[in-house]
N, C-alpha and C positions, 0 to 999 in steps of 0.2 A: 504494500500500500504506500504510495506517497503522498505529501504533504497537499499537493495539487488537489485528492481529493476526497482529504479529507475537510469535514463541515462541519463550521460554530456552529456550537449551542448552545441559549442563554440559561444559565438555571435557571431551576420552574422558582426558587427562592426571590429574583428579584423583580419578580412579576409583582408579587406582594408589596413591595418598598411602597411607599408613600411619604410624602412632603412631613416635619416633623409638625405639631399641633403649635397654634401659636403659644409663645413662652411668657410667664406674666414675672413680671423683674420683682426681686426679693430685695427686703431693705437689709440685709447683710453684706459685708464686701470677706470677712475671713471666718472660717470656725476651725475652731481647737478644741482639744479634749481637757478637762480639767484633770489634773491628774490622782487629785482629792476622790471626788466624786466617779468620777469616769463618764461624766457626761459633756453633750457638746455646750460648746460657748461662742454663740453668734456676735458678731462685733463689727460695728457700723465704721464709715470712712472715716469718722472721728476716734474711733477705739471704745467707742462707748455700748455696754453690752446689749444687744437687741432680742425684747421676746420674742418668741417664734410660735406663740403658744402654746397652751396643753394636750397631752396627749395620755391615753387611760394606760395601762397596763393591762397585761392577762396572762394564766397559769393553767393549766390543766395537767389532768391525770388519764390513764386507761390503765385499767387491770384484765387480766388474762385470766380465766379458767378453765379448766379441763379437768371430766370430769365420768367415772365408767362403774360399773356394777360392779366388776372381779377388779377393778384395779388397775388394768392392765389390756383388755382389748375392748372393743366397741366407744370409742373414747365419745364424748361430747363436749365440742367447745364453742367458748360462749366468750367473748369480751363485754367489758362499758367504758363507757367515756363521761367523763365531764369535765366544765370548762368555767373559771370564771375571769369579767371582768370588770375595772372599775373606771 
């Protein structure tokens, strides 16, 4: 086979591309991590620290079961979940 004929092909991937959404400008210019706390720290063209507002937390849990007559064959399993936030 030579180069002659062989033929581009665009991936099917950038069929999909589109223009990116418009950007709305944030009033921070640097963030750092505190090293205290370990969270960020937004900080205006002046240095002065900028809220960024709140944001909640969340924790959850899943436990596993399993579970048979003799112990050992015909098994039944079973998880759950919960989740909380604040």
């Amino acid at each position: 086979m030579t180069a002659a004929s062989l033929t581009t092909v665009r991936p099917w991937g950038t069929s999909r591309l589109s223009p990116y959404p418009t950007t709305i400008p944030r009033p921070h210019v640097s963030v750092s991590v505190d090293p205290e706390t370990q969270l960020a720290i937004f900080l205006d063209r002046a240095g002065h620290v900028v809220e960024m507002g709140k944001h909640g937390t969340s924790s959850g849990t899943e436990t596993s079961t399993s579970t048979s007559a003799d112990g050992q064959h015909g098994n039944d399993q079973g998880s759950d979940q919960d989740s909380n936030q604040d």
